[in-house]
Backbone as CSV, one residue per row, in Angstrom:
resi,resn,N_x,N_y,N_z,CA_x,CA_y,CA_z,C_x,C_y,C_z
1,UNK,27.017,-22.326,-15.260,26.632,-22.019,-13.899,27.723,-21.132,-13.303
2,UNK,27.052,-20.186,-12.737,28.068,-19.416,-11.963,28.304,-19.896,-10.042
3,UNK,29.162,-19.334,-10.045,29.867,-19.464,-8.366,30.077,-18.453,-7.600
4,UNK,29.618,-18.547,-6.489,29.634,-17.720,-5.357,30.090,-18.284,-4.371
5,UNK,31.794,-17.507,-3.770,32.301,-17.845,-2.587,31.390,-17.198,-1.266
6,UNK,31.157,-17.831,-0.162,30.496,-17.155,1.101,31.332,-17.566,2.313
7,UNK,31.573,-16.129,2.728,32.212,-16.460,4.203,31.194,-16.450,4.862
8,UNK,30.933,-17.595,5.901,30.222,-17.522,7.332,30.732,-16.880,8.829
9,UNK,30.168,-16.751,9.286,30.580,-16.506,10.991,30.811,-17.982,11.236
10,UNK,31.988,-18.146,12.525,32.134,-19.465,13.046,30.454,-20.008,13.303
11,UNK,29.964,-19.787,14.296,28.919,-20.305,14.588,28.109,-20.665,13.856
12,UNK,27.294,-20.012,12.410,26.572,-19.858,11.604,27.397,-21.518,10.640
13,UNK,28.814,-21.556,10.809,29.800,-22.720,9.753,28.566,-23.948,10.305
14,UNK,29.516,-24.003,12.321,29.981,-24.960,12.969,28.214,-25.742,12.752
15,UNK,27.173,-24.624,13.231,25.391,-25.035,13.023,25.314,-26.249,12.144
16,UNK,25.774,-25.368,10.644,25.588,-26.265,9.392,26.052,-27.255,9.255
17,UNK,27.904,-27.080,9.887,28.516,-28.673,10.028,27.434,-29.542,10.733
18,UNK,26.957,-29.069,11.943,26.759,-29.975,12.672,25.663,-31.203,12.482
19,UNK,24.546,-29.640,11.703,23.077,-30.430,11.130,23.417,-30.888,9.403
20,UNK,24.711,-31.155,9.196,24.341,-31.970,8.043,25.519,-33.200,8.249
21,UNK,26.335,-32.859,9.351,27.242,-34.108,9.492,28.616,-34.043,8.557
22,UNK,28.859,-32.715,8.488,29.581,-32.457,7.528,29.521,-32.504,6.282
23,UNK,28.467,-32.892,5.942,28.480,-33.042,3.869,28.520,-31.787,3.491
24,UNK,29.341,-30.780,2.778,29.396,-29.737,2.097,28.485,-29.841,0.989
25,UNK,28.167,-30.816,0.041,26.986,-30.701,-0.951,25.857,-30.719,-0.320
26,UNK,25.382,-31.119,1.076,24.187,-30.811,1.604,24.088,-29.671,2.042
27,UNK,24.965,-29.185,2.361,25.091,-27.630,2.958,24.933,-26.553,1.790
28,UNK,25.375,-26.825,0.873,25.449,-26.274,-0.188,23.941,-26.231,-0.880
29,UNK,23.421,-27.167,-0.809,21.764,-26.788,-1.534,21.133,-26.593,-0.800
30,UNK,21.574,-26.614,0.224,20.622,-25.769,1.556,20.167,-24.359,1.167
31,UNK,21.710,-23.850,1.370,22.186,-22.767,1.332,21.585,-22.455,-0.043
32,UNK,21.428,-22.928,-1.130,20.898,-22.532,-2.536,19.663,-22.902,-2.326
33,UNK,18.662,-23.085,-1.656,17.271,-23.692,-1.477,16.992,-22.204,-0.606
34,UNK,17.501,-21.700,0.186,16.897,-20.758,0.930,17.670,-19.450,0.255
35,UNK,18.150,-19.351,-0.720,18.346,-17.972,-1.378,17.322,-17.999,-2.372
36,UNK,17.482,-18.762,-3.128,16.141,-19.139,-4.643,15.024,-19.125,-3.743
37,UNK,14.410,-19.237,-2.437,13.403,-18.915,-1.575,13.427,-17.222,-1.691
38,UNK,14.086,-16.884,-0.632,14.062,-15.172,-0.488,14.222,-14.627,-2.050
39,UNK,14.800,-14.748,-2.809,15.052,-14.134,-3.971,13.456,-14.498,-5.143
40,UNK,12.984,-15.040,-4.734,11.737,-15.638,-5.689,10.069,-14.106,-4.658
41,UNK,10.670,-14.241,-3.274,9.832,-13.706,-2.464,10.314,-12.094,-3.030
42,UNK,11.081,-11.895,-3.672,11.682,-10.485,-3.812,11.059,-10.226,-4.876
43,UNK,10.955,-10.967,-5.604,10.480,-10.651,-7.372,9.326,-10.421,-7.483
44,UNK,8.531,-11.044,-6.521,6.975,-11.011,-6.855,6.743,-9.291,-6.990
45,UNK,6.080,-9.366,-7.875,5.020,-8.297,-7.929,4.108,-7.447,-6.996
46,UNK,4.712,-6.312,-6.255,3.754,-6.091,-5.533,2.183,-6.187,-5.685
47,UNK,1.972,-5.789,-6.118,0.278,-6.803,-6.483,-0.207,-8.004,-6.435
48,UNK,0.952,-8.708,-6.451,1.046,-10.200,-6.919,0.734,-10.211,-4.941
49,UNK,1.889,-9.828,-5.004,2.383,-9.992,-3.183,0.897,-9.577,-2.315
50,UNK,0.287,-8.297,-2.351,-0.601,-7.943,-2.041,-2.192,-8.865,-1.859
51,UNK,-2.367,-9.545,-2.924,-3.282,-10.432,-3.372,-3.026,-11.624,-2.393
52,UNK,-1.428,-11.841,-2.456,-1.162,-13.122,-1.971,-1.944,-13.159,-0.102
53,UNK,-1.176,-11.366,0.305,-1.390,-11.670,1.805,-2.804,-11.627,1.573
54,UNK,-4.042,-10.611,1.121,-5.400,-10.716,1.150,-5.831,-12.328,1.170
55,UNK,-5.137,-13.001,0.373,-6.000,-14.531,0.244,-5.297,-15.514,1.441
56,UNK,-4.422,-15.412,2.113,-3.940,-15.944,3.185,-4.311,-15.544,4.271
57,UNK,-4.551,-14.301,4.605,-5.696,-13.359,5.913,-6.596,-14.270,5.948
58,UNK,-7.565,-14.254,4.379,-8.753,-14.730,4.159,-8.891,-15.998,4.569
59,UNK,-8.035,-17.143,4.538,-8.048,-18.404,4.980,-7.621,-18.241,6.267
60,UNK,-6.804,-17.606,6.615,-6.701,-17.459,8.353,-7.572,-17.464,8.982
61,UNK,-8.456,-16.479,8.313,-9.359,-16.133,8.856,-10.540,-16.842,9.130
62,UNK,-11.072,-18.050,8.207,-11.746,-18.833,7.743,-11.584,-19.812,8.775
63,UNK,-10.049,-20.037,9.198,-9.392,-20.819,9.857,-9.894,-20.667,11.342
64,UNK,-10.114,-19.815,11.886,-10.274,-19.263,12.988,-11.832,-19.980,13.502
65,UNK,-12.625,-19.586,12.597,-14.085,-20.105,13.191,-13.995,-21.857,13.717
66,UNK,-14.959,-22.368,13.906,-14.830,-23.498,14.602,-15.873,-24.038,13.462
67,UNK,-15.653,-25.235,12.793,-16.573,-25.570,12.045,-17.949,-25.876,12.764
68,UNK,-18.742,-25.676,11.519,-20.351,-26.052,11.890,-21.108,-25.196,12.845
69,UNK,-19.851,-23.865,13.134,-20.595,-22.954,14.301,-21.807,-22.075,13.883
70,UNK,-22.182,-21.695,14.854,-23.672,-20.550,14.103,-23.483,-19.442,15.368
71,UNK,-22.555,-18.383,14.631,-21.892,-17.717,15.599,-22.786,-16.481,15.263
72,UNK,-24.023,-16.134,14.453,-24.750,-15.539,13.921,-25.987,-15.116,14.796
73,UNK,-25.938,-15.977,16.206,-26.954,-15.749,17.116,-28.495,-16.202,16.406
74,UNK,-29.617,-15.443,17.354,-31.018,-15.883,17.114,-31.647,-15.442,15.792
75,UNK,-30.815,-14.267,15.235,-31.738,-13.931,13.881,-31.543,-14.903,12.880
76,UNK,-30.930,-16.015,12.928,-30.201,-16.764,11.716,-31.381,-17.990,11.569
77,UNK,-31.933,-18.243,12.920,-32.508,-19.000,13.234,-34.108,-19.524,12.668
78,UNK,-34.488,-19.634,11.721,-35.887,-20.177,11.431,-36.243,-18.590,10.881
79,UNK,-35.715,-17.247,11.265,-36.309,-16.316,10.933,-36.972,-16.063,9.060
């Protein structure tokens, strides 16, 4: 395994002290939980990526209607 030193800004430290109570190994896989995040989001495949937002629109979108609606008006109707 390799190692990477990181300087923080005070504020950016004091945050992390604060929300982990000081544990440096919690801070530490934090900090390695949200790089292996962005760095996994980097790799994808634009295509991959592309597909991804089309099928997440698509459920947004899906998301949006109100179930059981018949937002289709009178032609839907018995016609």
């Amino acid at each position: 395994m390799n190692y990477l030193k990181l300087k923080l800004d005070d504020d950016t430290y004091q945050y992390l002290k604060v929300k982990f109570d000081g544990d440096i190994n919690a801070i530490e896989d934090f900090v390695k939980k949200i790089l292996s995040k962005e760095i996994e989001k980097i790799r994808l495949d634009p295509n991959d990526l592309e597909k991804k937002n089309i099928n997440d629109n698509l459920k947004n979108y899906l998301k949006l209607g109100k179930s059981g609606s018949r937002s289709y008006g009178i032609k839907g109707q018995g016609w």
